[in-house]
N, C-alpha and C positions, 0 to 999 in steps of 0.2 A: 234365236241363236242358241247355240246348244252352251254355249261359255253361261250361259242369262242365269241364275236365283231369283227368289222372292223376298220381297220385305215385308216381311207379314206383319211387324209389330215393329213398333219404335215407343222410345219412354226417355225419359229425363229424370231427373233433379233438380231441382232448381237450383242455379251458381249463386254463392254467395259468398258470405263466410259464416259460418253457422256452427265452426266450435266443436263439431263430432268426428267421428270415423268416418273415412273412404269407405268402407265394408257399407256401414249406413246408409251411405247416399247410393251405393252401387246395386243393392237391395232393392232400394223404395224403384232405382229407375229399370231391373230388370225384370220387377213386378208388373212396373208399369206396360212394357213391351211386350209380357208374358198375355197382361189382357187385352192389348190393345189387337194382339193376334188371332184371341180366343182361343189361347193353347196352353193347355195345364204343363207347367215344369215338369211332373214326372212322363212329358210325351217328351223332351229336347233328350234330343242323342249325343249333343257333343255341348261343353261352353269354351268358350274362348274368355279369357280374361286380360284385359290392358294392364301391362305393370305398372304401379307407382315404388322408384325408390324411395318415396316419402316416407311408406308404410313398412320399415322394415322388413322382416321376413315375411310376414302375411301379403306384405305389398309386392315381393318379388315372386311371389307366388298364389296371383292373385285369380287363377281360373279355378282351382282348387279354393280357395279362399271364400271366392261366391258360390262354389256349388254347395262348403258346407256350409253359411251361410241362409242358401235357401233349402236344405234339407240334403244333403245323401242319396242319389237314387240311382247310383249305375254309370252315370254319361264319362263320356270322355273329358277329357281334361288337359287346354292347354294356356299354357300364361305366355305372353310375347311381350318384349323390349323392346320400343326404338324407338325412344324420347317424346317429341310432340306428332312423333307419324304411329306413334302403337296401334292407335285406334286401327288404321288403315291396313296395317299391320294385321291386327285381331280378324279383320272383315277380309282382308285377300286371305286367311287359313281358314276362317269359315267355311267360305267360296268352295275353296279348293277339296276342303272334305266332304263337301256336298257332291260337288264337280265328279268325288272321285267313288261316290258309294259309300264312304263311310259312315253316313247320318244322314237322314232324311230332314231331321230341323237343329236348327243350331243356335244358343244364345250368345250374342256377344255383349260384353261387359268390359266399360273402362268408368275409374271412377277416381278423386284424387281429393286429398287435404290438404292444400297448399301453404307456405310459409309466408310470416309478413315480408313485403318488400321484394327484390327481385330471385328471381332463382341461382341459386349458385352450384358450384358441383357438392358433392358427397365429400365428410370430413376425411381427413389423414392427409398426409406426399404420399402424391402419384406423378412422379416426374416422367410418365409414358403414355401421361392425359393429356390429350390436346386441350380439354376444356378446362381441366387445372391448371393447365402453363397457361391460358391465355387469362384468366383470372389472376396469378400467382405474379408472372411475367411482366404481363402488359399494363394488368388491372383491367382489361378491355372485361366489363359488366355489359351484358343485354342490352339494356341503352344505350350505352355507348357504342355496340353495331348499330343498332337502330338508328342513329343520329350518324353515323358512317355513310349508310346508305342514302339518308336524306340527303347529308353534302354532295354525295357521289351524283344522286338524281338532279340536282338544281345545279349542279357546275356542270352534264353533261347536256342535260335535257332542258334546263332551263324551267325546272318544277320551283314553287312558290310558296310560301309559308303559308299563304290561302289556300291553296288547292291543298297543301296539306290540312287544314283545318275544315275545308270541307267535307274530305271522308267522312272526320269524325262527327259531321253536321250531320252527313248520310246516314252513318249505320246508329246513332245515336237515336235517329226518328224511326229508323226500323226496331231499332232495341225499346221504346219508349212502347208495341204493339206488343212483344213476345215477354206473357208471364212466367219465362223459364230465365228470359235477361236478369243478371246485377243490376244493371245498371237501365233505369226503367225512367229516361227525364230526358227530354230536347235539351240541343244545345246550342250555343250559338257562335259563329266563328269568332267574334268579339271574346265570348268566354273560354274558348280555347286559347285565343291568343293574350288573353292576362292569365292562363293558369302558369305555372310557377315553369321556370325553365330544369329541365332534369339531363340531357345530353344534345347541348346546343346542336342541329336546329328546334328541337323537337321539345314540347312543352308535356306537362303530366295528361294534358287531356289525348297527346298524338299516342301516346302510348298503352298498352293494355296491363291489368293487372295483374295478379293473381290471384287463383279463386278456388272456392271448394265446389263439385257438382261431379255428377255422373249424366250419363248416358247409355243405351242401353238398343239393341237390335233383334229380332227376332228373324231370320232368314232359315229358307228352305228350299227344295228341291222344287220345281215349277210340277212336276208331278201329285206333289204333295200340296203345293198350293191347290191344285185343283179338286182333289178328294176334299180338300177341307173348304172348298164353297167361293175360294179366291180366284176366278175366271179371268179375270184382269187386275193382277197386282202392279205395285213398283217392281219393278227388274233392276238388278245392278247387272247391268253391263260387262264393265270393263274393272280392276285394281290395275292404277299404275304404282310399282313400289322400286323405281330403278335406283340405279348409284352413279356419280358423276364420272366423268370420263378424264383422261389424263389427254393434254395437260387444262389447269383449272386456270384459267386468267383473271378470274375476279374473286376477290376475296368472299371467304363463305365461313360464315361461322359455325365451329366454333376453330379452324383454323387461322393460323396464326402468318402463313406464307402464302403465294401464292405459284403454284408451277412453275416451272420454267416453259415456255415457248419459242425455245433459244434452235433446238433443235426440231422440237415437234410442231406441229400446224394444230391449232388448238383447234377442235370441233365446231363445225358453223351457229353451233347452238350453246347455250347454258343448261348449266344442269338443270336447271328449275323450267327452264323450256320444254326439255327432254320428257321430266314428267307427265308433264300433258300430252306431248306426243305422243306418249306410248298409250296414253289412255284412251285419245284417240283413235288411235290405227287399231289398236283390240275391239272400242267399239264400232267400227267403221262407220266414224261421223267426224264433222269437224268442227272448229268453235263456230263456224256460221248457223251451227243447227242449236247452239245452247239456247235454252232458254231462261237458264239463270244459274247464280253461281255462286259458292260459298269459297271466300278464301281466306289464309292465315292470315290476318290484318295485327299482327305483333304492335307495328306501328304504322301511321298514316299514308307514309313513307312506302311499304312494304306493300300495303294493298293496290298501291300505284302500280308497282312493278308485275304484279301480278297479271294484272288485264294484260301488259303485252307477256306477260309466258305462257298466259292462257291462249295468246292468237286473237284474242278479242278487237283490237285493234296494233298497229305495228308499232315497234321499240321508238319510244321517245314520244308517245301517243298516247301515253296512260292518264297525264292530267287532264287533256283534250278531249277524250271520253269522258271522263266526268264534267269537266264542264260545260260539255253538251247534255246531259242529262242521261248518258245513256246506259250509268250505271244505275241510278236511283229506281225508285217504284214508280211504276208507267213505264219506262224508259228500255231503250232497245234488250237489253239484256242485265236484269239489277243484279244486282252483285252483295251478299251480305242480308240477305233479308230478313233473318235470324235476328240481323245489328251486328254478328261478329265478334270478334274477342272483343271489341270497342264497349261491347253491352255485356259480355260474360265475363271477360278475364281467362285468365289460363287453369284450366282444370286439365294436364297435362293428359293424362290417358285417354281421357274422356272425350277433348277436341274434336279428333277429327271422327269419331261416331256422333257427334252432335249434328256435326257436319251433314253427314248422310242422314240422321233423321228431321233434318231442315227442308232436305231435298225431296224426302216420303211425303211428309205433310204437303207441302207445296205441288208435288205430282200427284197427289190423292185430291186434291184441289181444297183442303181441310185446315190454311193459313189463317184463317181469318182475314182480317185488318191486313195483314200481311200478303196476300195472296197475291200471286202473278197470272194473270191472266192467260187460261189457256197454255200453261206451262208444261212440257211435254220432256224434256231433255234438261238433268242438271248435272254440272260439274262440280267435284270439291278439289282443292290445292291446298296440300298442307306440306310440310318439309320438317323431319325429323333430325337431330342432333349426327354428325360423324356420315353424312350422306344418305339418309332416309329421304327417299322420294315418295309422297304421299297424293296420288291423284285416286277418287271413283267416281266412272258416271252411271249414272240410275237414268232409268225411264221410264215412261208409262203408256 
């Protein structure tokens, strides 16, 4: 398909909390993607950088940031914002500069230093924030959507304080394989359900933390894959980066209302459905073709709802896939193989490129421990602050 790039290189950092610079960890993982390509940085024609507000001015300006960084050498230069979707962000401008002739290879870089405890907005009044009035207003903190949705799922669908603790049984045993994971130990539903309650239903183990890491992508023109000896790369596909539709019926954070559908007929879908479909319909494939899948698992809760936005199985069916099996390792289509924010935490910029180099490895067949069997087709789902829709699929 002529939309197709290459993934010539993928790199990490390892998440953790480690006390340094975002620049630092952004560095070590664009190193990392730079070798894993076999392509000297002064061959990249464009970088892309993931913004972190954390990082003050350096942070909001962070494609320029890693270029000087890694040295000076001419490329393009662009830094992108859109909360936990940047990454996706960063990777559909790549795409598109590729797409359009402006660079033959391209680096993308997100990387973050994160705060202890949950994330909140930036200081001062901003009375024209939704994410500051909903803090300011409500006190509605992170967790406590997370624990929204939980209720929402178990009073509609009838999901269970088990099925929520078993996500994090799942991605826990995939995190315990991946030495880029925090959080590197089994768990057990037992221990999820005595960890300490933080936004009633949801316990500290349903939920992810915060964390320091980067990630890192090396993409190119499939032209240029091929001169440089890569006959059969990953391909990304498809960037879904849509915006929700009017009117919105289910609360979305970091919104504080929900639309009226007094007059309008609300869309047969969710915004978060929407995502995947367009990712979809760009690749011309459907979730029957995935073969595995990485998604925003904020909380246990969340990764639930995922499977039906993904199509994976129908709404009200997300805990029933799992406890069939058929998100785990072996299993019809695992989900989280990485472990997930459940094993990393929130390294904001950095997520949803992590995302896609979960999906390279895994389509190069180079998982280890982890690996999916004949894995051909993956998805990511990630969802950005103020309506950032974050889907890409890769293939091989």
């Amino acid at each position: 398909m002529t939309g197709e790039v290459a993934v010539l290189g993928a790199g990490m950092h390892p998440w953790g909390k480690w006390g340094r610079g975002f620049v630092e960890y952004g560095v070590v993982a664009a190193r990392a993607a730079l070798a894993d390509a076999g392509v000297d940085w002064r061959d990249v024609g464009s970088i892309i950088g993931a913004d972190t507000v954390r990082g003050g001015y350096p942070g909001y300006v962070a494609g320029a940031t890693f270029a000087k960084a890694l040295g000076w050498q001419g490329a393009r230069v662009t830094s992108v914002y859109a909360a936990c979707a940047s990454g996706a962000q960063a990777i559909g401008t790549a795409r598109t500069q590729i797409l359009a002739g402006l660079a033959d290879v391209v680096l993308v870089v997100g990387a973050d230093a994160a705060p202890k405890g949950f994330f909140r907005p930036a200081g001062g009044d901003r009375p024209d924030d939704p994410d500051w009035l909903r803090f300011r207003v409500l006190g509605a903190t992170n967790p406590a959507y997370f624990g929204l949705w939980a209720r929402r799922r178990m009073a509609v669908h009838g999901d269970t304080l088990e099925d929520f603790a078993q996500v994090k049984v799942k991605n826990a045993a995939a995190g315990a394989l991946n030495a880029n994971a925090r959080y590197r130990k089994a768990v057990t539903a037992e221990e999820v359900a005595a960890s300490a309650v933080v936004a009633d239903p949801l316990r500290l183990l349903d939920i992810c933390a915060t964390s320091d890491g980067a990630a890192a992508l090396v993409l190119s023109s499939m032209e240029f894959a091929r001169r440089h000896g890569a006959s059969d790369p990953v391909r990304i596909r498809a960037v879904s980066t849509v915006t929700p539709r009017y009117p919105t019926t289910v609360l979305d954070l970091p919104d504080i209302a929900t639309d009226s559908a007094a007059a309008v007929t609300p869309a047969e879908e969710t915004f978060r459905a929407s995502i995947a479909r367009a990712a979809y319909e760009e690749a011309g494939i459907g979730p029957e073709d995935i073969s595995l899948a990485e998604v925003y698992d904020l909380s246990t809760a969340l990764e639930l709802q995922w499977y039906e936005d993904l199509g994976l199985c129908a709404e009200g069916e997300g805990a029933k896939l799992l406890r069939d099996g058929a998100t785990a390792a072996g299993g019809r289509v695992p989900v989280n193989t990485s472990g997930g924010l459940a094993s990393f935490g929130e390294a904001v910029p950095a997520q949803a490129i992590a995302q896609v180099c979960e999906l390279t490895w895994q389509l190069r067949g180079a998982a280890g421990a982890r690996q999916v069997a004949g894995a051909r087709v993956g998805v990511t789902a990630n969802q950005g602050l103020f309506g950032h829709g974050s889907s890409v699929v890769a293939v091989r």
